[in-house]
VOGU-3710 file (C-alpha; in Angstrom, 3 decimals, decimal comma):
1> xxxxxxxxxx> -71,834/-31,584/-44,925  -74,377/-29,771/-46,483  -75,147/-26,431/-44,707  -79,048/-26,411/-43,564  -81,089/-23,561/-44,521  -85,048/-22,459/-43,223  -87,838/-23,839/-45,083  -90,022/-26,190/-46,053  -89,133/-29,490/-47,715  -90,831/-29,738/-51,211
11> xxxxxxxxxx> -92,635/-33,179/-49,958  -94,733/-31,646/-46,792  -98,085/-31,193/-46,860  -100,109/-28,953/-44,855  -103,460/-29,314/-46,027  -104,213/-31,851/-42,962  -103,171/-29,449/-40,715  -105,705/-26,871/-39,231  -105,099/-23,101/-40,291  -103,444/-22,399/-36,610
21> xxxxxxxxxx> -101,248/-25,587/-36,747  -99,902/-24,438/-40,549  -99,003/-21,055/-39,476  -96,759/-22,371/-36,352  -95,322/-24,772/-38,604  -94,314/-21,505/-41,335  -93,096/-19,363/-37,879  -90,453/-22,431/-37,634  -89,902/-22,634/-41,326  -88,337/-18,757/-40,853
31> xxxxxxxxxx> -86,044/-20,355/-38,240  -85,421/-24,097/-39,106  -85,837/-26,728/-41,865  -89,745/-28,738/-41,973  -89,150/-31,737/-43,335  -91,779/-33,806/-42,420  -95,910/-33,643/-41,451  -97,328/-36,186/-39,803  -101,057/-37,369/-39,953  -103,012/-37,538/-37,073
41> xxxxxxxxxx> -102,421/-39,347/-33,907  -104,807/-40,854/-31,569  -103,304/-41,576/-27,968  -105,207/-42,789/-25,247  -108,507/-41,172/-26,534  -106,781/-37,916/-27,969  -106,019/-36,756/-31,167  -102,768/-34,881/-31,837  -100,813/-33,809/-35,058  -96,643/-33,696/-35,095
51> xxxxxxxxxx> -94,214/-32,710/-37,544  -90,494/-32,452/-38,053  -88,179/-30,429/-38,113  -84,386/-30,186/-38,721  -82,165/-27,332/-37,180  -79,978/-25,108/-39,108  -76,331/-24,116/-38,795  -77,523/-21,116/-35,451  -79,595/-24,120/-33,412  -76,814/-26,545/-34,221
61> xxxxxxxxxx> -74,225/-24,454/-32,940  -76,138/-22,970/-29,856  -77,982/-26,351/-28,955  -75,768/-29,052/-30,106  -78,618/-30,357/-31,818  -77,995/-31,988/-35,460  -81,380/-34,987/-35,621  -84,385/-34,099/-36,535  -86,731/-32,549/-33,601  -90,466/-33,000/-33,479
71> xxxxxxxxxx> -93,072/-30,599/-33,043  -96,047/-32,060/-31,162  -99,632/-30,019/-31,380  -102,118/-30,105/-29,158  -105,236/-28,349/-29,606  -106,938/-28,877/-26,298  -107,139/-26,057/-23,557  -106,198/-27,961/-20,731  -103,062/-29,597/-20,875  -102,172/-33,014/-19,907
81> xxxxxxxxxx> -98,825/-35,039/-18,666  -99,870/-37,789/-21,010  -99,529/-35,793/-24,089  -95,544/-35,932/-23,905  -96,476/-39,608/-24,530  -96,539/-38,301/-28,416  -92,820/-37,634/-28,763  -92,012/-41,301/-27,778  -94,881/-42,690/-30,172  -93,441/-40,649/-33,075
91> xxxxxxxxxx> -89,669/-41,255/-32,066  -90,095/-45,035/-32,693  -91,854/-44,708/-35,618  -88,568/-43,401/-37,570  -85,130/-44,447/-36,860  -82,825/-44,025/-33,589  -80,406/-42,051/-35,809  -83,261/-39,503/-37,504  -84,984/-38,008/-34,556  -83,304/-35,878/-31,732
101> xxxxxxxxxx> -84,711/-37,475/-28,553  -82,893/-35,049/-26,484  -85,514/-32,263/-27,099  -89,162/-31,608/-28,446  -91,179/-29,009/-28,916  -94,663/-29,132/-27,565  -97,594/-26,255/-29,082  -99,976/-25,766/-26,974  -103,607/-24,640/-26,489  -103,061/-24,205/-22,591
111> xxxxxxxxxx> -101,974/-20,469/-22,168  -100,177/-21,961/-19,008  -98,286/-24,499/-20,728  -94,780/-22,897/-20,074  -95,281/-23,275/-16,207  -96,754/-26,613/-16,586  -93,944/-27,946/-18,172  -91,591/-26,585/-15,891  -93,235/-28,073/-13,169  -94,201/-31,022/-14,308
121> xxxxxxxxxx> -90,390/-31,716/-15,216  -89,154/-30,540/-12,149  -90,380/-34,141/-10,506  -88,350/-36,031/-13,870  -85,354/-34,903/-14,110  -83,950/-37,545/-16,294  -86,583/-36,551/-19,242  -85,840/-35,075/-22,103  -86,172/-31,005/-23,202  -89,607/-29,914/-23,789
131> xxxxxxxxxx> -89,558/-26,736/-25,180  -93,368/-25,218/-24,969  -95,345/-22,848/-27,000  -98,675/-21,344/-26,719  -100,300/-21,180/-30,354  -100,780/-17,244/-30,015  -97,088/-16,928/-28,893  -95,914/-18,014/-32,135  -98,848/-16,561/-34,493  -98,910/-13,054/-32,579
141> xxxxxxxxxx> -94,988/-12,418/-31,692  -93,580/-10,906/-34,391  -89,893/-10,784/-32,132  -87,175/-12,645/-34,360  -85,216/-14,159/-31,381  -88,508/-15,574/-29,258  -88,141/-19,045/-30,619  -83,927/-19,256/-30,299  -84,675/-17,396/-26,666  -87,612/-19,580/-25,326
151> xxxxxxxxxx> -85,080/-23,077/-26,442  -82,456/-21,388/-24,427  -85,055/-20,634/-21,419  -85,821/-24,295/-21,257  -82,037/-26,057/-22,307  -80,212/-23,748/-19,792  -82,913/-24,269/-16,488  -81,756/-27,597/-15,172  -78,064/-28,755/-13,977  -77,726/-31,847/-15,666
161> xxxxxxxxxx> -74,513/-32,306/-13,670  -76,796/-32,673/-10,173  -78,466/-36,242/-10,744  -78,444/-38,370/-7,271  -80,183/-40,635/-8,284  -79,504/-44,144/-10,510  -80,166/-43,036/-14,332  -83,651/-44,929/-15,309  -83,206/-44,008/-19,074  -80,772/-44,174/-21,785
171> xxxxxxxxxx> -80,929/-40,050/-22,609  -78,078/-38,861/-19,524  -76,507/-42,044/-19,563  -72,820/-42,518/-20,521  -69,592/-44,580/-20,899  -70,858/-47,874/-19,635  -72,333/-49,157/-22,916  -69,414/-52,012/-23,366  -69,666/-53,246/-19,747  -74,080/-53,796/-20,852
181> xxxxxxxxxx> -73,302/-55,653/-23,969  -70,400/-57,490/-22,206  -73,204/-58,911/-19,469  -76,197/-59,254/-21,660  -73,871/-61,093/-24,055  -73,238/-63,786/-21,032  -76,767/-63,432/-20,415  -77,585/-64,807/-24,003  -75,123/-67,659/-23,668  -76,810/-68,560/-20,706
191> xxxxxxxxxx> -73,841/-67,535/-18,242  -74,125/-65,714/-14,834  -72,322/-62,660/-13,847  -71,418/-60,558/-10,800  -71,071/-56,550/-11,001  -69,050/-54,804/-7,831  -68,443/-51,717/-7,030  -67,643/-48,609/-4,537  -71,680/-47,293/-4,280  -72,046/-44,286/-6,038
201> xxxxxxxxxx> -70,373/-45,623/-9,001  -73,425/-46,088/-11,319  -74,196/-49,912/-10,658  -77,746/-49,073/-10,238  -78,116/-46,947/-13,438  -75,576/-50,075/-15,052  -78,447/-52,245/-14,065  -81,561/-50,321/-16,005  -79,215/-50,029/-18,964  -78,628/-53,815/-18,840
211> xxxxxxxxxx> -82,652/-54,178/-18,899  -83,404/-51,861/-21,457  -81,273/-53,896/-23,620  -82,545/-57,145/-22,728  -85,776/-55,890/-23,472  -85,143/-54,144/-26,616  -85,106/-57,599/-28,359  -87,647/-58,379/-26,640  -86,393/-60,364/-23,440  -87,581/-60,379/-20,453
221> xxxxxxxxxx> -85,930/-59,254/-16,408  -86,701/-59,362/-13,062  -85,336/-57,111/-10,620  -85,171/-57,747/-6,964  -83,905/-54,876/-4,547  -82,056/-57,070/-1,657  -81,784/-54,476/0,970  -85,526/-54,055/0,506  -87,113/-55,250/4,378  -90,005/-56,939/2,488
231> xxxxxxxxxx> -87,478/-59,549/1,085  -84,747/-59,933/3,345  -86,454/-60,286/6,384  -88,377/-62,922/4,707  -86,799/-66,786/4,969  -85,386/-68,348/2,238  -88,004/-70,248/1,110  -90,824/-67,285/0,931  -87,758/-65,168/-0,483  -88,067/-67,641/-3,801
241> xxxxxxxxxx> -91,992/-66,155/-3,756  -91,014/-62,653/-3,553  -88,911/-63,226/-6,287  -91,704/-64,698/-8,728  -93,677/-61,785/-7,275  -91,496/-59,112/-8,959  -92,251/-60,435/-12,567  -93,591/-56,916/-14,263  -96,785/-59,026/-16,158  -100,338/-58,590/-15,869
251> xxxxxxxxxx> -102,398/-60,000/-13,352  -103,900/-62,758/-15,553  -100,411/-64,062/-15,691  -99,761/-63,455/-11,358  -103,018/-65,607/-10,771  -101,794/-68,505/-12,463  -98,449/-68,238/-10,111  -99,015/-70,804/-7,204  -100,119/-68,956/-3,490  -97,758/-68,449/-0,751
261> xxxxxxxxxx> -98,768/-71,734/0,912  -97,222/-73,500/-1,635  -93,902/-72,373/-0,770  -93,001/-74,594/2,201  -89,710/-75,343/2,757  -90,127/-78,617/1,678  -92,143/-77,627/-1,709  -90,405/-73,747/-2,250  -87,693/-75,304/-5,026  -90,754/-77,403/-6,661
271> xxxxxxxxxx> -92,975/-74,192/-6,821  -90,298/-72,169/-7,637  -89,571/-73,986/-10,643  -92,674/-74,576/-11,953  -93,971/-70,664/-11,470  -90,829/-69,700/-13,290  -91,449/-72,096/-15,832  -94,988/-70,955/-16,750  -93,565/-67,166/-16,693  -90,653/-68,618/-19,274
281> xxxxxxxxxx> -94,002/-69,612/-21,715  -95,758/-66,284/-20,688  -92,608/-64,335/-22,222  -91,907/-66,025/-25,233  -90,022/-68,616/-24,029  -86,883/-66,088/-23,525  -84,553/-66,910/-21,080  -85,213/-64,753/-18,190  -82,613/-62,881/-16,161  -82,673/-62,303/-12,273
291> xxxxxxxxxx> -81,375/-59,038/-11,275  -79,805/-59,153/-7,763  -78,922/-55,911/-6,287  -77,219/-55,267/-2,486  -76,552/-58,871/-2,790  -74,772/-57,809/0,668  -78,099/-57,737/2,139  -78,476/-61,608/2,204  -74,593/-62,442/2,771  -74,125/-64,450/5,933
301> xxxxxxxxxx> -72,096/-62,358/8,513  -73,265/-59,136/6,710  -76,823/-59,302/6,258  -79,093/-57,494/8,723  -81,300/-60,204/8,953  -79,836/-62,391/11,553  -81,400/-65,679/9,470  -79,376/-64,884/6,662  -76,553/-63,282/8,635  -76,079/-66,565/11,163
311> xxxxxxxxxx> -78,673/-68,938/9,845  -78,697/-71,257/6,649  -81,185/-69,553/4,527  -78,645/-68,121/1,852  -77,483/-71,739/1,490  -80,763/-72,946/0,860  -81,832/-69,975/-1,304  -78,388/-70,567/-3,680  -78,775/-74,133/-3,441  -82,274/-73,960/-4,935
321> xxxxxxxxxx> -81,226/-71,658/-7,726  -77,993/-73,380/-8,259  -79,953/-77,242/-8,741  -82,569/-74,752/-11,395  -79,849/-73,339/-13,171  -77,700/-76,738/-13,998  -81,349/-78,921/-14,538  -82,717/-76,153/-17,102  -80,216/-74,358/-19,954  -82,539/-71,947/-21,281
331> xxxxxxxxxx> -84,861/-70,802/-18,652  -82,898/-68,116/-16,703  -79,650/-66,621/-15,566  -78,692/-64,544/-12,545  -76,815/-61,434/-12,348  -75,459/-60,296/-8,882  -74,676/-56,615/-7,940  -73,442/-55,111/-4,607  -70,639/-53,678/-3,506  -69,376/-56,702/-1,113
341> xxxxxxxxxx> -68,540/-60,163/-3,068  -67,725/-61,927/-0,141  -71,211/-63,951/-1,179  -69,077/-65,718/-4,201  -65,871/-65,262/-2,141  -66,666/-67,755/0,969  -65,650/-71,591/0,384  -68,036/-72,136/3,474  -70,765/-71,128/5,078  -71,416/-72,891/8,619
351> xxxxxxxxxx> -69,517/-75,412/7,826  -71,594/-76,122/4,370  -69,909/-75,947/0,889  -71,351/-72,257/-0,421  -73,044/-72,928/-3,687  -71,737/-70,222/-5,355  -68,456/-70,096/-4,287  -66,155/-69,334/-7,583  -69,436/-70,236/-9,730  -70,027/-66,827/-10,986
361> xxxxxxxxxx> -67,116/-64,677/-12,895  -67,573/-61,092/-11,377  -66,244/-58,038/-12,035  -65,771/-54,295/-10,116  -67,456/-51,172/-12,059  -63,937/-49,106/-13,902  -64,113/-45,666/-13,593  -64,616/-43,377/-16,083  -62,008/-43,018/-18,847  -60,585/-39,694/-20,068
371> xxxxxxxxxx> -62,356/-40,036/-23,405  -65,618/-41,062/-21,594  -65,383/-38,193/-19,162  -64,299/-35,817/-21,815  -67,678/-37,105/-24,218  -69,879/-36,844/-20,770  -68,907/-33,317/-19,679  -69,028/-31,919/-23,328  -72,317/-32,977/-23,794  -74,185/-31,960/-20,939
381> xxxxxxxx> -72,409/-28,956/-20,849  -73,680/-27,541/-24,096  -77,186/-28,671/-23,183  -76,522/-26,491/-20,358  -74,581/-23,235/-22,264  -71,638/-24,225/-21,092  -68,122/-24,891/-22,803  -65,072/-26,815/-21,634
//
């Protein structure tokens, strides 16, 4: 591997930068590699310049960084959150294996932009390292290790080990990447699934994963959160609304969905379909996947809801999905996650065939591997200074 060395690569330009901007980006030449400059950027009524910027051998070994990192610039006194909304726009202009999304650097105008950041990021813990500057930091500080100790200020300030909650994004996430293609694949072939598991395994953070890749080619989820009051107090047939509600589109598209009236419990199936159908057209015509999670939270004997727990409604609520399922191939599939399958488990309900009895192939969440364990605690250990 060729060894990197500080400079700047013989194809940047820096005339479109402003005299400021081009002396930052020759402070980080003394340190790291430029090898790109960006033109300017116009996000949501601001203008910013980027560049990149590729570490050599010290930052690789320190920071177990090796992809190119970009600089963002903003040249406004005040800063604002929606400025870190640069290092996505740039990252997706160049390819997943160029640009390190694990960090950016952000140069600022805001003389307060160190304690801004660590504030803001306080709240997120899940996004990546922004590493702030102030401009006269970098023009003014003459000190050779204020860059390599202001990354290590912001890398080593957060336990990356301490997450409680489900991982929303693909940047912390880990070893579950064969059990997502293995469910969006029966997605695709228009086959259900079931996903089980002891609760703080990860099924949660399994389930963003699974719709981030669903909508990376452009596909389209909905998620409903069973042990959420608002739908399982709700009877089956209103349940099928709240459902349609949870469709993430704009509200041109919600207006055209039919009002609650319309979901009698003679008519809910009939509404159902067609309000699912016109989302299907809305979308593309992609086959749309309905996230289930606490599925125990509508599973007669177990629910709280004493209509679901005693009554019929889960048999009606199956039944209606079932009959959609088998009349249309391509219009949706549904994916169940909890940590009880007695829902798929139970030949009868009341006395009434359950409509999903044996009708959906489930699996439990494995644990970790040693490899996968090994891969996760190297990693966020060096983003951490730590070694194992």
């Amino acid at each position: 591997m060729t060894k990197i060395t500080p400079g700047i690569h013989n194809n940047v330009e820096l005339f479109h930068y402003s005299e400021d901007q081009e002396r930052v980006i020759r402070r980080f030449a003394t340190e790291w590699f430029i090898t790109h400059s960006g033109k300017s950027i116009s996000l949501a009524n601001s203008n910013y310049h980027y560049s990149l910027m590729k570490p050599t051998e010290n930052y690789q070994e320190l920071f177990n960084l090796e992809r190119e990192i970009i600089i963002g610039f903003s040249d406004y006194p005040l800063f604002q959150p929606r400025v870190l909304d640069l290092f996505d726009y740039v990252a997706n202009k160049f390819s997943d294996l160029r640009i390190e999304k694990v960090c950016a650097v952000l140069i600022s105008k805001d003389k307060e932009i160190s304690t801004k950041i660590r504030d803001l990021l306080k709240n997120d813990a899940e996004y990546q390292v922004v590493v702030p500057f102030h401009y006269e930091e970098l023009i003014e500080n003459n000190d050779p290790y204020f860059i390599r100790n202001r990354f290590r200020e912001f890398f080593y300030s957060r336990d990356l080990f301490a997450f409680q909650a489900a991982l929303k994004k693909e940047l912390y996430f880990f070893g579950r990447s064969d059990l997502i293609h293995q469910i969006v694949n029966r997605h695709r072939s228009g086959e259900n699934s079931g996903l089980f598991g002891l609760r703080k395994t990860g099924k949660t953070s399994v389930i963003y994963g699974i719709r981030r890749a669903i909508e990376s080619t452009n596909g389209y989820s909905i998620f409903v959160d069973c042990q959420s009051p608002a739908f399982h107090q709700k009877p089956w047939n209103k349940a099928l609304k709240y459902v349609i509600d949870q469709a993430e589109v704009d509200d041109a598209v919600k207006r055209v969905f039919q009002p609650i009236e319309s979901y009698s419990p003679e008519q809910a199936t009939e509404t159902f379909e067609k309000d699912l159908l016109e989302l299907y057209e809305k979308c593309g015509r992609k086959r749309i996947l309905l996230v289930f999670d606490e599925i125990e939270q509508i599973t007669p004997s177990i629910s709280p809801s004493a209509h679901w727990r005693e009554g019929s409604d889960f048999v009606f609520f199956w039944q209606s999905l079932r009959s959609l399922f088998q009349k249309h191939d391509n219009l949706f599939t549904y994916l169940l996650v909890g940590t009880n399958p007695k829902c798929v488990e139970v030949p009868l309900i009341n006395g009434v065939d359950n409509p999903i009895f044996n009708q959906i192939p489930h699996e439990y969440i494995p644990p970790f591997d040693v490899p996968q364990t090994r891969e996760m605690v190297r990693k966020l250990g060096k983003f951490m200074g730590l070694k194992f």
